[in-house]
C-alpha positions as CSV (number, residue, x, y, z in Angstrom):
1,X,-16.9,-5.5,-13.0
2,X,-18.4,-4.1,-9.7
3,X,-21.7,-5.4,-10.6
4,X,-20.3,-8.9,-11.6
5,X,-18.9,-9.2,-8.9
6,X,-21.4,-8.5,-6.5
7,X,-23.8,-11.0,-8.5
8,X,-21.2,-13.6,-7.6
9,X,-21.1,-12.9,-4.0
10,X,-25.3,-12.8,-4.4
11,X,-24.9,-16.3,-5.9
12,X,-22.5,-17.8,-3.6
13,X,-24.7,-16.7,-0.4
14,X,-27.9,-17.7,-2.0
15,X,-26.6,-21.1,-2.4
16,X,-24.6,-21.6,0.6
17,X,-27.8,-21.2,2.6
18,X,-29.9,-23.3,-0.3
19,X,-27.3,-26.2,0.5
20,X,-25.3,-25.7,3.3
21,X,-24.1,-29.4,2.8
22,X,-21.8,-28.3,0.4
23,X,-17.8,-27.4,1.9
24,X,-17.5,-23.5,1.0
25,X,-14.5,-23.4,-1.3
26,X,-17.0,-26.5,-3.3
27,X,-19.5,-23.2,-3.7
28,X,-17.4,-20.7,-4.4
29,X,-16.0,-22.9,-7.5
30,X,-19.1,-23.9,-8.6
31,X,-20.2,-20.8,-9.2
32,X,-17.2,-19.4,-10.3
33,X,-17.2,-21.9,-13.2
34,X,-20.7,-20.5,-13.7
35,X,-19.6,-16.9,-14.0
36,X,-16.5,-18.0,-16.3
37,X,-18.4,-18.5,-19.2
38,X,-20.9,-15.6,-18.5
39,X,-18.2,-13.7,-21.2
40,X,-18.9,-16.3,-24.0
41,X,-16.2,-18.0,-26.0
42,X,-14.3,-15.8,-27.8
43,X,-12.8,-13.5,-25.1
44,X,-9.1,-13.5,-25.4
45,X,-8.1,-10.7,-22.7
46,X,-9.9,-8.7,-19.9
47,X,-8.5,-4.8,-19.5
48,X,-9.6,-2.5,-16.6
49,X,-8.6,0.6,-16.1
50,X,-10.1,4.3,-15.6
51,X,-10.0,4.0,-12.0
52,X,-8.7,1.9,-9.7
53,X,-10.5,-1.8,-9.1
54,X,-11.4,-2.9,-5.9
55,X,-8.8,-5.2,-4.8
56,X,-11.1,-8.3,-4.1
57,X,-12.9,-7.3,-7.4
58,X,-9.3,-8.1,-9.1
59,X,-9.2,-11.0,-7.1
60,X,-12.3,-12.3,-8.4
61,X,-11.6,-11.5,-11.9
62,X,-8.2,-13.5,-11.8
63,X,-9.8,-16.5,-9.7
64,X,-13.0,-17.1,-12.5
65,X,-11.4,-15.8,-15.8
66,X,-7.7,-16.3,-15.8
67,X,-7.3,-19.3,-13.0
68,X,-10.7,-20.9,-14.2
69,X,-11.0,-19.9,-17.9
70,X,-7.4,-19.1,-19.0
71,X,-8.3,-15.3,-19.7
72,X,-5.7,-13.1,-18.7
73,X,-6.8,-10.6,-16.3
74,X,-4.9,-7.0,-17.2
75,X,-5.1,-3.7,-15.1
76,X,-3.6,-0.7,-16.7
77,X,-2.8,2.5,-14.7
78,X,-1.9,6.1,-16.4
79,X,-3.2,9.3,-17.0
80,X,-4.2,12.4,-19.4
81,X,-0.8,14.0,-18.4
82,X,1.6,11.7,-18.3
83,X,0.1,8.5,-20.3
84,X,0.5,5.1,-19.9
85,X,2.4,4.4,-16.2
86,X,1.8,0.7,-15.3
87,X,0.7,-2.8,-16.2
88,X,-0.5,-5.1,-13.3
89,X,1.6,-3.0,-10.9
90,X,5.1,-2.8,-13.4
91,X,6.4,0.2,-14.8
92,X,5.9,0.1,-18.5
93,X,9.7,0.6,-20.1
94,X,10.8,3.7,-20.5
95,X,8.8,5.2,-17.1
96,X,10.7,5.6,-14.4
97,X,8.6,6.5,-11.2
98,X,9.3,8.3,-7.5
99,X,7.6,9.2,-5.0
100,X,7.4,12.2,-3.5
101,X,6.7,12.8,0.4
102,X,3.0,14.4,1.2
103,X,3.6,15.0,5.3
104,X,0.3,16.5,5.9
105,X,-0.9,13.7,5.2
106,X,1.4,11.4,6.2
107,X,2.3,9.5,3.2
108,X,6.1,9.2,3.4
109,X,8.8,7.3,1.6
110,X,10.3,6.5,5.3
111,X,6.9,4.8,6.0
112,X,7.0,1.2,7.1
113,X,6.4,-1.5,5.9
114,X,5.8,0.0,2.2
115,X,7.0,3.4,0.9
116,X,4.0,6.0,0.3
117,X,3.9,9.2,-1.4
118,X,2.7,10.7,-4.5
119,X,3.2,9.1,-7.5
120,X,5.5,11.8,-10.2
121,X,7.1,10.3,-13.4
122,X,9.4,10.6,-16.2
123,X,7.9,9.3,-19.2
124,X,8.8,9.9,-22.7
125,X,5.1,10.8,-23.7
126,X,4.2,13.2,-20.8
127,X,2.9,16.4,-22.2
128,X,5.3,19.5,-21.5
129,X,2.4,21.6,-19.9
130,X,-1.5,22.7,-20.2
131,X,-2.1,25.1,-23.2
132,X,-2.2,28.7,-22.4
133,X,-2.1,27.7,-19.2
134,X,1.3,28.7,-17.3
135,X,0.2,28.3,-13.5
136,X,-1.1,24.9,-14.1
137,X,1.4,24.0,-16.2
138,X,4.3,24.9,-13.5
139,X,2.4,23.0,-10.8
140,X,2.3,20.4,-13.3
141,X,5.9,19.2,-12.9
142,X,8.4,18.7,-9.8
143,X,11.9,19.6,-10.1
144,X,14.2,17.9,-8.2
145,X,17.9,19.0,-7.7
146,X,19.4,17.5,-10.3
147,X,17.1,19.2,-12.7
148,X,14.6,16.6,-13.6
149,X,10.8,17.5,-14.2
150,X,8.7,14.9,-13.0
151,X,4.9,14.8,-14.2
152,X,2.9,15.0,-10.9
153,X,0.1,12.9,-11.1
154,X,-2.1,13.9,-7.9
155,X,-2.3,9.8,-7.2
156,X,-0.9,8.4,-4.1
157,X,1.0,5.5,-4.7
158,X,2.4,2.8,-2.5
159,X,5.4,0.0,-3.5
160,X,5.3,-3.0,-2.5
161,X,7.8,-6.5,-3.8
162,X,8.5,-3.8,-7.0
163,X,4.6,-3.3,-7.6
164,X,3.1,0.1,-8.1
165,X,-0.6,0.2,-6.9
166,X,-2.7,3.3,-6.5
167,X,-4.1,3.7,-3.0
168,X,-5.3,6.8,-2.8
169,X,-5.9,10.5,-4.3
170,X,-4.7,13.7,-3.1
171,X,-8.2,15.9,-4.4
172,X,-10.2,13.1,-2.7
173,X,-8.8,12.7,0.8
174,X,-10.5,15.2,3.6
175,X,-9.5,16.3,6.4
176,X,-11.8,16.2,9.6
177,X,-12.0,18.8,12.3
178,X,-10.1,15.8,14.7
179,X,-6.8,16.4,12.1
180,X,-7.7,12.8,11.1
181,X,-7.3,12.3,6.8
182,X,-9.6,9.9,5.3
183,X,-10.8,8.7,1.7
184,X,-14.6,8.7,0.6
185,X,-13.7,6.5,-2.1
186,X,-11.7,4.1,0.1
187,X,-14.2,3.7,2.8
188,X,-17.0,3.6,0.0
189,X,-14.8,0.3,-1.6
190,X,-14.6,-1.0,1.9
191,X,-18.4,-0.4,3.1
192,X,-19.6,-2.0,-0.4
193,X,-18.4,-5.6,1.0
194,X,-21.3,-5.1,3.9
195,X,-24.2,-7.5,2.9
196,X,-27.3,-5.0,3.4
197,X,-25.5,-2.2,1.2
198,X,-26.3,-2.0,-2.4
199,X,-25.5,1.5,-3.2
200,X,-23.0,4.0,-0.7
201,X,-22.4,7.4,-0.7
202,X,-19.6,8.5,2.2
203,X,-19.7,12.2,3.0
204,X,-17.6,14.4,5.8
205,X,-16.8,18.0,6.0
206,X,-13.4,19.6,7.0
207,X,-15.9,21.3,10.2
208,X,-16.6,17.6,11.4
209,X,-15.6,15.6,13.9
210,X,-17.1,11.9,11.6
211,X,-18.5,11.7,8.4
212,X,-21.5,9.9,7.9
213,X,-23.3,7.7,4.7
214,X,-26.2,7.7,2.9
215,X,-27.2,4.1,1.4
216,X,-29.3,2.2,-0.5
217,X,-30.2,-1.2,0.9
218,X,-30.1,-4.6,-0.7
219,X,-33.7,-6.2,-1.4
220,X,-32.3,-8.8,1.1
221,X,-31.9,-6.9,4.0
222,X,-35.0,-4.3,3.3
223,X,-37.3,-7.5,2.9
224,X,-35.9,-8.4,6.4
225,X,-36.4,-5.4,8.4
226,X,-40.1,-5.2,6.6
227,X,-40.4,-8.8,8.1
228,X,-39.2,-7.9,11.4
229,X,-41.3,-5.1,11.4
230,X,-44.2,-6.9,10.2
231,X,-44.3,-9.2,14.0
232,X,-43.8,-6.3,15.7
233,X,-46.3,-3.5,14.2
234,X,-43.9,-0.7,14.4
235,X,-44.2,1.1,11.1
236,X,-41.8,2.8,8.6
237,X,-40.3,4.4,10.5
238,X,-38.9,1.3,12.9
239,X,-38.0,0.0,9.6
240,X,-35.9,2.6,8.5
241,X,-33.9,2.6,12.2
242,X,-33.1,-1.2,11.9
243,X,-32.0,-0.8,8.5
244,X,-29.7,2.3,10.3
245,X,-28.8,-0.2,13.2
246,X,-27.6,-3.2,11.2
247,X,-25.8,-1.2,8.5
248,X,-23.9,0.6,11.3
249,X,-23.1,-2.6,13.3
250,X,-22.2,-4.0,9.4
251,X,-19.5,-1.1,8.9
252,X,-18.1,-1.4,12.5
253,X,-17.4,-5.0,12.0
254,X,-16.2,-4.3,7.9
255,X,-13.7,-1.9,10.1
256,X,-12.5,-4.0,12.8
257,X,-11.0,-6.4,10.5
258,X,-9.3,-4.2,8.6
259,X,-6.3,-2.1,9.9
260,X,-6.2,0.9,7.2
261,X,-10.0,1.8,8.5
262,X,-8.9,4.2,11.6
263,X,-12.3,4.0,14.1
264,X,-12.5,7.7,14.0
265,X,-13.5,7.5,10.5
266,X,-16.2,4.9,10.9
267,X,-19.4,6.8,9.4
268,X,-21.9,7.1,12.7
269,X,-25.2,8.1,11.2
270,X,-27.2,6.0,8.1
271,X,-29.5,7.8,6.0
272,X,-31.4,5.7,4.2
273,X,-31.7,6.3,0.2
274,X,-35.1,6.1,-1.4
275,X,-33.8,5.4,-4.5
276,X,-31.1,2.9,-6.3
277,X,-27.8,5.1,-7.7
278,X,-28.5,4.8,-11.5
279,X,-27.3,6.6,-14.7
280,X,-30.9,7.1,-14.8
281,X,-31.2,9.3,-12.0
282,X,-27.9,10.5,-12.7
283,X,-26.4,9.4,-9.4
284,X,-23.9,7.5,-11.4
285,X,-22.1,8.6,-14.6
286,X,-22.9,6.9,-17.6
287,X,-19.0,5.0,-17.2
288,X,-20.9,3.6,-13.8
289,X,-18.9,5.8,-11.4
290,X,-20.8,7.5,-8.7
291,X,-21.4,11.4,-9.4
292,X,-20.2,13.3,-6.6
293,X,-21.4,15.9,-7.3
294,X,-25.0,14.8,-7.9
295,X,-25.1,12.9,-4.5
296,X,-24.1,15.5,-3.1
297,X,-26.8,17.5,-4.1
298,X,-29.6,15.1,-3.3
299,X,-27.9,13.9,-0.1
300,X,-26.3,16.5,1.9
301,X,-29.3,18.5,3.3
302,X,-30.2,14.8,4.8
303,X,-26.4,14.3,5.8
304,X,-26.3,17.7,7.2
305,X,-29.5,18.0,9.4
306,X,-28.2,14.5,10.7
307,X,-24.7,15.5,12.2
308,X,-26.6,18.4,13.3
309,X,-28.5,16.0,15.0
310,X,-26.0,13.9,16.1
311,X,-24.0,17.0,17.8
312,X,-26.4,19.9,18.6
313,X,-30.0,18.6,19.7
314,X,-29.0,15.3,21.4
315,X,-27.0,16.8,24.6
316,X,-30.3,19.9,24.3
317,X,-32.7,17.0,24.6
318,X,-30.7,15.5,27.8
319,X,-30.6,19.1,29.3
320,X,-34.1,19.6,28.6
321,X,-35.6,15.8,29.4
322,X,-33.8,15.8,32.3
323,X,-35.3,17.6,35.7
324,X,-38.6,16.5,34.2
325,X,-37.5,12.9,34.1
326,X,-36.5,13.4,37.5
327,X,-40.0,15.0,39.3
328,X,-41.8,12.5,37.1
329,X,-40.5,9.8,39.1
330,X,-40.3,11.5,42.3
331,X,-44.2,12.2,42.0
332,X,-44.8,8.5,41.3
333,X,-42.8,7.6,43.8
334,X,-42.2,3.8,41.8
335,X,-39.5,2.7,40.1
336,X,-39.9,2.9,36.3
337,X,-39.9,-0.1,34.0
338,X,-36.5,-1.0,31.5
339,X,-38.6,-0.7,28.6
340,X,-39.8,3.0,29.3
341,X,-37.3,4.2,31.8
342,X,-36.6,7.9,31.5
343,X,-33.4,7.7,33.0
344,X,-32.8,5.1,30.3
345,X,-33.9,7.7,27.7
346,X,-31.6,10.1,29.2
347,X,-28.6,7.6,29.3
348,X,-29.2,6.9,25.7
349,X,-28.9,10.2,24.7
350,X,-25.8,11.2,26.9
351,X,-24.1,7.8,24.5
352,X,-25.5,9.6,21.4
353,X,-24.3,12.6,21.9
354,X,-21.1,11.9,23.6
355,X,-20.1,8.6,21.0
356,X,-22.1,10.7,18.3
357,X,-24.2,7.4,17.4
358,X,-27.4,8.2,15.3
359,X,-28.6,4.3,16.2
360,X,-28.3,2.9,19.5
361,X,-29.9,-0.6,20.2
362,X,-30.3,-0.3,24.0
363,X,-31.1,-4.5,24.4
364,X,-28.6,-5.6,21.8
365,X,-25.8,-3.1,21.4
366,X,-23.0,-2.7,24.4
367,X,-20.5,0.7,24.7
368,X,-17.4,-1.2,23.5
369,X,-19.6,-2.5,20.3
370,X,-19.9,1.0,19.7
371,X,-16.2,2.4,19.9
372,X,-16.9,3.7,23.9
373,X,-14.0,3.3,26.4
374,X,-13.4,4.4,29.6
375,X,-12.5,7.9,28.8
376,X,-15.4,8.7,26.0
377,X,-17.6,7.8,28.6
378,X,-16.2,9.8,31.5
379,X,-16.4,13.1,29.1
């Protein structure tokens, strides 16, 4: 559905800027009607499951199938342990559901406006335990004081007008070294929307302070920066840092819309994949899910040396740059130029370091397009 989708939204910007006569919501349903019949004739239902959709993913499969092609769109939620939980956000009968607090991470049933915390049922076909398996078996259920096991199903749920929906997991959130909790997966979902990312990868470690991505570009926006490139004779390498510089400017803007992307959490550093995430390459798993573990293996020494980057040898470069910088200009005795100013250089790299930006545009970026404020800066 992932792929579907982003074909659609490939579609509609293709021919937005083909005709940009045409009102939006006239392009959107054109191609909508398109992508309706893309499933042939005889589909009666559509079922996801597995993992949990992309909300605007949903959105688009209710909007061309169901609203446009009178398919019903169906998204079922259980698990291994406990079975079958919901349908389209309702309990199936028989379930009953609570949620129970996680405080270090600040789900809570007293949160406002929706109630948060992990989702535990009673269900008539949850397995009593794990076999031969006593510890995970006990950690299995919680007991409440009445008595009642409930089956503990590690999801974080969140209720909203009597709908269940999944929001996040407890084995996927991490902590960072600033106390702050994030999801990979959720920023992954969020990051996906931005148009020069085809393939992402979001990594952090409890040790730091911002995670950071690795992506693979659209053909769109890697022609682009080649173009760019091409007028102004700068190489691979000033390729690869516009790709870095519009991706991160791409993710800031992706955050500031959105209120459940804290700024602290906004990856700061873009490596650039050499490769699309296949089942091939097996960066993906053969049910199209990214393997974590596999990107993690071909992307962390990249990841790693970057933050290193990013934290270590930016504010040794200032120290090092900097009484040189100085007696250069001294000797000259002229004032050096914007475009190759060392105190410029050195400026640039106190905003690196201090904001921990991999990418700074010195023409086009400013410090509050970067997340600076008065304070950051003054540190």
């Amino acid at each position: 559905w992932n792929t579907l989708y982003d074909r659609f939204v490939h579609d509609v910007t293709q021919l937005r800027a083909e005709r940009e006569d045409l009102d939006a919501d006239v392009t959107e349903r054109k191609i909508l009607r398109k992508f309706s019949r893309k499933m042939g004739h005889r589909v009666r239902m559509i079922g996801t499951g597995s993992a949990p959709i992309r909300p605007e993913v949903y959105e688009f499969l209710e909007e061309c199938f169901m609203r446009v092609g009178g398919i019903p769109v169906y998204e079922s939620y259980g698990t291994t342990e406990a079975g079958g939980i919901s349908l389209n956000g309702y309990l199936y009968s028989g379930v009953q559901l609570m949620l129970l607090n996680v405080p270090s991470m600040g789900f809570m049933t007293t949160n406002t406006p929706y109630k948060q915390g992990e989702i535990c049922v009673i269900s008539g076909v949850a397995m009593p335990g794990y076999w031969k398996n006593a510890t995970a078996s006990t950690a299995l259920y919680f007991v409440d004081s009445s008595g009642n096991g409930w089956c503990r199903t590690g999801d974080i749920g969140e209720v909203r007008d009597a709908k269940l929906y999944v929001i996040d997991r407890i084995a996927n959130l991490v902590k960072l070294a600033n106390g702050v909790f994030y999801s990979p997966e959720h920023l992954e979902g969020a990051f996906q929307l931005c148009e020069s990312v085809k393939d992402i990868f979001v990594y952090g470690h409890s040790s730091w302070e911002f995670p950071l991505v690795a992506i693979y570009p659209t053909e769109a926006a890697t022609a682009s920066a080649s173009a760019t490139e091409a007028g102004g004779g700068g190489g691979a390498v000033d390729e690869v840092l516009l790709l870095q510089r519009r991706i991160l400017k791409e993710m800031r803007s992706v955050a500031d819309g959105r209120d459940d992307i804290p700024k602290g959490v906004v990856p700061r550093g873009v490596l650039i994949s050499d490769a699309p995430f296949t089942v091939e390459n097996r960066l993906l798993t053969i049910s199209m899910k990214p393997s974590r573990p596999n990107l993690r293996t071909k992307f962390l020494p990249g990841l790693q040396q970057m933050y290193a980057d990013l934290t270590g040898q930016a504010l040794e470069k200032v120290d090092a740059s900097s009484t040189k910088g100085t007696s250069d200009n001294k000797s000259k005795g002229s004032k050096p130029s914007s475009a190759s100013s060392p105190l410029l250089a050195q400026v640039l790299a106190v905003y690196k370091a201090t904001l921990r930006q991999a990418h700074i545009d010195a023409k086009n970026d400013s410090a509050k397009s970067l997340g600076a404020d008065s304070i950051s800066i003054a540190l």
